[in-house]
Structure formats: structure tokens, C-alpha cells
N, C-alpha and C positions, 0 to 999 in steps of 0.2 A: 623708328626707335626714338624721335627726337621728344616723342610726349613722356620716356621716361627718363628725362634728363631733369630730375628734382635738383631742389637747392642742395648744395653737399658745404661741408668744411672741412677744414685741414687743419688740424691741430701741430703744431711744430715748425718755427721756420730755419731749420737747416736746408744743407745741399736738398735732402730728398723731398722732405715737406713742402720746400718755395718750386724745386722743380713740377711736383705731380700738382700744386696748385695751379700755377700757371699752365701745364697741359690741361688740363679742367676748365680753365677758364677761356683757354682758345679754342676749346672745344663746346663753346658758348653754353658751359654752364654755369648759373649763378654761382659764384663759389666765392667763399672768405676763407682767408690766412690768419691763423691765431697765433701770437707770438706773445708771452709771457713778459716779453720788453718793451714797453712804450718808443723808449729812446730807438732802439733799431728797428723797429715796425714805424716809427717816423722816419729814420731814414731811406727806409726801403719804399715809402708813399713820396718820397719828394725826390727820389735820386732814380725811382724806376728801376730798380736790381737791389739784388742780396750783395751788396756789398761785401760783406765779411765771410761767407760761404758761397755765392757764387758770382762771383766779379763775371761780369761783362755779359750779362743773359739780360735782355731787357722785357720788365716783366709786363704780360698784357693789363692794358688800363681796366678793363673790364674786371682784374680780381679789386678785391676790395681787403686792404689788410688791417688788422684791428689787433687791440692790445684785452681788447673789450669782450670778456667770453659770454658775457649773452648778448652783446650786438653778435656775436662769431656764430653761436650755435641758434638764436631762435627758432628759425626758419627751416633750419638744416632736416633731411629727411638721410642723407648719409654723414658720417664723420669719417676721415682717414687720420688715424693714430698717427704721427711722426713722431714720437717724443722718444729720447736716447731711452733705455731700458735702466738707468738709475734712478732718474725723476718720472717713469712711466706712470706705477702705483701713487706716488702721493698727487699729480696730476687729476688723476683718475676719481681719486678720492675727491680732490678739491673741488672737478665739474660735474660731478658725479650726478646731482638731480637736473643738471641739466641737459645731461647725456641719455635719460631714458627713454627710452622708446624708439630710440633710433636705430639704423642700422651701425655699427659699429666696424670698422676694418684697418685691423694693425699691420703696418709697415716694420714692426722695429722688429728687432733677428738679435734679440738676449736671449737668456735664461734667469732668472731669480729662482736664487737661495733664499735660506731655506726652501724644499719642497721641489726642487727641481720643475718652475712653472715658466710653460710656454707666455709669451705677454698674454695672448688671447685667452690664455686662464686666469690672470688678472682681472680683464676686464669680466670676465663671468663671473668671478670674486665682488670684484666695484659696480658694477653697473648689471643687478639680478634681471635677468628677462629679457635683456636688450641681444637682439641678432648680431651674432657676430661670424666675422672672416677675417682670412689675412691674405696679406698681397706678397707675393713674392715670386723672384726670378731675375735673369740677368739685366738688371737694372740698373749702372749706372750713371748717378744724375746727371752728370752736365752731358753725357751722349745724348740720355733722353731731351734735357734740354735743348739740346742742338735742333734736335728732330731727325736723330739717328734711328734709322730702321728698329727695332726690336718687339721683344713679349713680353707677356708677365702669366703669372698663374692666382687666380683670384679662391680662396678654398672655403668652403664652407658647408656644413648640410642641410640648408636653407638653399634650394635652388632658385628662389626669388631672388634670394641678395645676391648670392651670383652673376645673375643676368641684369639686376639693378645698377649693377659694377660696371658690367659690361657695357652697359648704353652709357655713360658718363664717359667712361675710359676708352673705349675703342674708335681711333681714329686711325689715319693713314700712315698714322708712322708706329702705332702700338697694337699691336695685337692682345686680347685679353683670354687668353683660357679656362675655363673652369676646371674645379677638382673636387671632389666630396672629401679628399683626405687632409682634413684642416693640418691635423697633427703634424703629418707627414711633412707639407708644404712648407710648417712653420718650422720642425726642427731641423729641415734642409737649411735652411735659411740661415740658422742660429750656428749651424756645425762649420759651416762650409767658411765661415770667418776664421777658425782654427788654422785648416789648413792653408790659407792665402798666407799666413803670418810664416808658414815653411815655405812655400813658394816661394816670398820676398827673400826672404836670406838665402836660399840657393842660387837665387837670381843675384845678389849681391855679390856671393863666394865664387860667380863664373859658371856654374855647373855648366856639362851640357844640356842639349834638348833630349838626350836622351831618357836623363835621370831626371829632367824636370815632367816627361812625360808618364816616366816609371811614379813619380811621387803625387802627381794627381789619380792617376789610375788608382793606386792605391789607398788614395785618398777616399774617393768616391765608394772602395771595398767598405772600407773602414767605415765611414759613417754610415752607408748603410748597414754595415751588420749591426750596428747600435741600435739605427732605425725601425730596424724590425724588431730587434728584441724589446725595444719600448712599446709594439705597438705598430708601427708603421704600416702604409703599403710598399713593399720594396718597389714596385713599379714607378712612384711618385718618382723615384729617386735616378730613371733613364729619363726625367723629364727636362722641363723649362726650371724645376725647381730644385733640381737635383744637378743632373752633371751640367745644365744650362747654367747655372749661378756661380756652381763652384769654379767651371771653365774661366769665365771671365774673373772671377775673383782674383783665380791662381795666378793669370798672367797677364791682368794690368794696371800698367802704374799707376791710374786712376784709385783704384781700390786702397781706401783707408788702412786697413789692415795687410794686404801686401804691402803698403809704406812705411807702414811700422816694421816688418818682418825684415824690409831690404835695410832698413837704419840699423837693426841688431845684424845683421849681417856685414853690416860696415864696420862693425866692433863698438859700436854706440849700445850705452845700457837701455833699459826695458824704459826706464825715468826719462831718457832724454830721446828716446824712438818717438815715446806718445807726446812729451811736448813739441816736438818738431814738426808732428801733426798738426794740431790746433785742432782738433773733433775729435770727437769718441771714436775708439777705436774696440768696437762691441768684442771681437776676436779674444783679446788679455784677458776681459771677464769670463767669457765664456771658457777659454781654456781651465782655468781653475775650478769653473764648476764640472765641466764635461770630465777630469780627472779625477776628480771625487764620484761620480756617480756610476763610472767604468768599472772603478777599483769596487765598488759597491757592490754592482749588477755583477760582476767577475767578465767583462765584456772584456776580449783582447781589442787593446785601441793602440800599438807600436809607435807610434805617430805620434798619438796626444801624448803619450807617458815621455817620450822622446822628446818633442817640445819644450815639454813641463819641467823635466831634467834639466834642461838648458837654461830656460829663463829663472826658474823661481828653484830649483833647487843648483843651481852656478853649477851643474856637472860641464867638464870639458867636450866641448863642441865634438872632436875628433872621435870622442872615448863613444859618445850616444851615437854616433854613426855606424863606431866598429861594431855595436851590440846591434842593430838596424839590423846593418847588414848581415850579420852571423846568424841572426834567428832562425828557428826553422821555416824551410820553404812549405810551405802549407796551398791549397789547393788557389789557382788564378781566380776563376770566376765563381760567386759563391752564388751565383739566385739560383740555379739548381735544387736549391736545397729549398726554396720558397716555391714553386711553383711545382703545379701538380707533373704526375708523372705517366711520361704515355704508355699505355698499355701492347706489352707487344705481342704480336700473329699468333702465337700461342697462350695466349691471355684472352685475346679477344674470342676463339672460335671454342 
């Protein structure tokens, strides 16, 4: 597979961007780092690490970082999208002719309003004709960094780019799956930030594992039945991109947005949760869109509306639990309702 290891780029140098660069580039593909900052793309060329997002990873000499987007992209035959999903679009826009024709593949797990657009509808927006996928699954960076076991799910309905992902990405510490359900892959991705920000403050207020187990299961209910009604394949969502991402989300400290959720749980506002961060915490936007478009579809989401009560409309903590919990008990497992149904002994004869 090593003759289909093309030049790739990485646009974005956060946690995730400088991580999957440097697996790229240990995995002796030509690969460039683009970062929008001279000043920190110089410190990260003379200190050898991401300083500012990922202290103590030392990055292989073989990437080449630049501030420079067509030193970044000339060559490039794939691009990995890292950019937060607030400066995604104008990005986009800004590289735009330099980006065509390439294979195209987004990392970031938004939503943009107006329109309710996955990033990878963006880029079909920005960049007409170019192939696009997205990457997602339990992936978090400094584990991958480490060279911690794990997968990803690479989606697209382009089986080339797929497998073009595949030979770049796949080495002994990452596994790379493919999916033809881009949609699906990507709005796992974007959803499952929601609920980590519950996880965190449960995990903050003591819960037990009982109810932290009741609330991801629940979790996973919930954003799949949205899943489906936008569209989805409910199956995506037993995957590496489904209950795989949301798993890890849910419960570890790592995870930006369980950090933010366990800060609101300590009784810190929504304002001093995300600065105490220092990154985007994609979960806060996404809940305000995924609320609006629930109440829209008439999707039951307990969860998000429960959230949403909490943070942005100041209902008491206690009061959104007691309505939780009171609601009607409605049926445990819903893919039944998605998959066909088997015919029985007096059906079939």
C-alpha cells in the first residue's frame, strides 16, 4: 500500500490537527502542518511540540510546518480539515482555489446555522467538485498521540478516497474503517459533544455508575432517533462512530467538552466552564443548534431540551431532573423500528 501514500496536508494546528499530523508523518508520509500563525508555527518548528495545545508530544522532524498555504497545499493530493467549525467556512473560502481537486476530509464535529450544515456540506458549498469525507470516532488526541491503541471511521461515497485514507492512516497503532454513511458518521460526531457536557456534571455532582450508565445509554437512544429521522443509517450509530466516540466522550477527562460539563457541575457559569478550557468546546454550539432543529423536526430529545434548560434558559438543576425523571417510560431499545421485520412460520409457508 506504501505506493498510495501521496503528499497529504493538515490544515489546523490544534490538539487534533498537530496530533493526525504527526501520525502522518511517522507514517513516512510527506505531510505539511498549516497554521494560520506564523508566530506559533515558528515555535512549534524550533521547540519540536505544540506547545500551547499539546505540551510534551515531540513532533517528528520529517513534518514540515508552515504558516504558508500554498507552500502547505501545492503538492498535497489529500487535505485533513482540522479547523474549529467557527472559522471552518471563512477558511474555506479564503483556500478555496487552492483546495480543488483535491481529496478533501473534515475532522471537525459542528453544526452551522443557518441551515443546519454538517462541515462536509460546507466544503461542497466552498470547494464545488472536490471529493470529500469525514473522519470520525473515538479519538482522543494526546492518546492518539501517545500511540495509544485505537480506530477511526473514514466516510465517504467515493470508495477511492476511502482507501486513499486508509493507506496514509493505517498503521499499528490506528485502525481505519470505512463507511459510505458520510452523514451518519458526521452527525455522530457533532451530537455526541452534547452529551459528554451531561456526563461531565454528573460526574462532577458524584452521580453513581449506575446513572452515568443509564445516561449514556440514553444518550446514544436519543441521538440516534434524530439520526434516523434526518436521514441516517441507524447502524452507523452501533459503530466506531456512534456508541465508540460517544463512549469515550462520556467518560474522559480528556474530552474538551466533558470538561466544560464537569466545570458547570462544580457550580462555575457556562462563561468561566469554556474559559477554563482554553479550546473550543464544539458541544455549547452545537447544543443551541441541535435545540432549535429538535423543537423544529418535533424530535423527542429529554436530554438536549434538559441541558438547554439548564445552561442557557438558568432552569434549576433539581427541577430539570425531577421532569427527567417523571417523564413517560417509553419503549428501551428503538432500532426495532428501523430494521426489517422477520417473517414468521405462518407468513413464510
Amino acid at each position: 500500500m506504501s505506493d498510495l501514500k501521496v503528499p497529504v496536508t493538515v490544515l489546523g494546528g490544534g490538539s487534533f490537527g498537530t496530533t493526525l499530523a504527526n501520525l502522518l508523518a511517522g507514517n513516512d508520509v510527506p505531510t505539511r502542518l498549516w497554521l494560520r500563525d506564523e508566530e506559533q508555527a515558528a515555535s512549534m518548528r524550533a521547540k519540536g511540540e505544540n506547545a500551547r495545545y499539546l505540551p510534551g508530544v515531540r513532533l517528528d522532524p520529517r513534518l514540515v510546518i508552515t504558516s504558508d498555504a500554498e507552500v502547505a497545499l501545492k503538492d498535497a493530493q489529500l487535505v485533513f480539515l482540522a479547523i474549529p467549525s467557527g472559522a471552518f467556512r471563512s477558511v474555506l473560502q479564503q483556500l478555496a482555489p487552492l483546495l480543488s481537486g483535491k481529496g478533501l476530509i473534515s475532522t471537525t464535529k459542528g453544526i452551522e446555522q443557518p441551515g443546519f450544515l454538517m462541515m462536509s456540506q460546507i466544503v461542497e458549498q466552498e470547494v464545488p467538485g472536490a471529493p470529500v469525507a469525514v473522519l470520525s470516532g473515538p479519538n482522543l488526541a494526546r492518546e492518539m498521540a501517545a500511540g495509544a491503541l485505537t480506530a477511526t471511521v473514514i466516510a465517504s461515497d467515493d470508495p477511492q478516497l476511502n482507501a486513499r485514507v486508509q493507506a496514509v492512516l493505517g498503521c499499528p497503532s490506528l485502525r481505519v474503517y470505512a463507511s459510505a454513511d458520510r452523514y451518519g458518521v458526521e452527525l455522530g460526531g457533532a451530537l455526541k459533544n452534547v452529551y459528554a457536557i451531561i456526563s461531565g456534571m454528573a460526574a462532577a455532582m458524584g452521580v453513581g455508575e449506575n446513572t452515568r450508565s443509564m445516561l449514556i445509554t440514553r444518550a446514544l437512544a436519543e441521538m440516534t432517533r434524530f439520526a434516523v429521522h434526518m436521514g441516517a443509517n441507524p447502524m452507523t450509530f452501533l459503530g466506531l462512530a456512534g456508541v465508540g466516540d460517544l463512549i469515550v466522550t462520556c467518560t474522559s477527562s480528556m474530552s474538551r467538552n466533558y470538561q466544560v460539563g464537569y466545570a458547570l457541575g462544580q457550580g462555575h457559569s457556562l462563561e468561566e466552564s469554556v474559559a477554563r478550557l482554553g479550546q473550543v468546546a464544539e458541544g455549547v454550539n452545537t447544543l443551541r443548534v441541535l435545540r432549535q432543529k429538535s423543537e423544529e423536526e418535533g424530535v423527542y430529545m429529554p436530554l438536549v431540551a434538559g441541558l438547554h434548560a439548564i445552561i442557557f434558559e438558568q432552569q434549576p438543576l433539581q427541577e430539570v431532573i425531577g421532569r427527567l425523571m417523571s417523564a413517560e417510560q417509553k419503549h428501551d431499545v428503538e432500532f426495532s423500528a428501523f430494521m426489517p421485520r422477520r417473517a414468521t412460520d405462518k407468513e413464510q409457508q
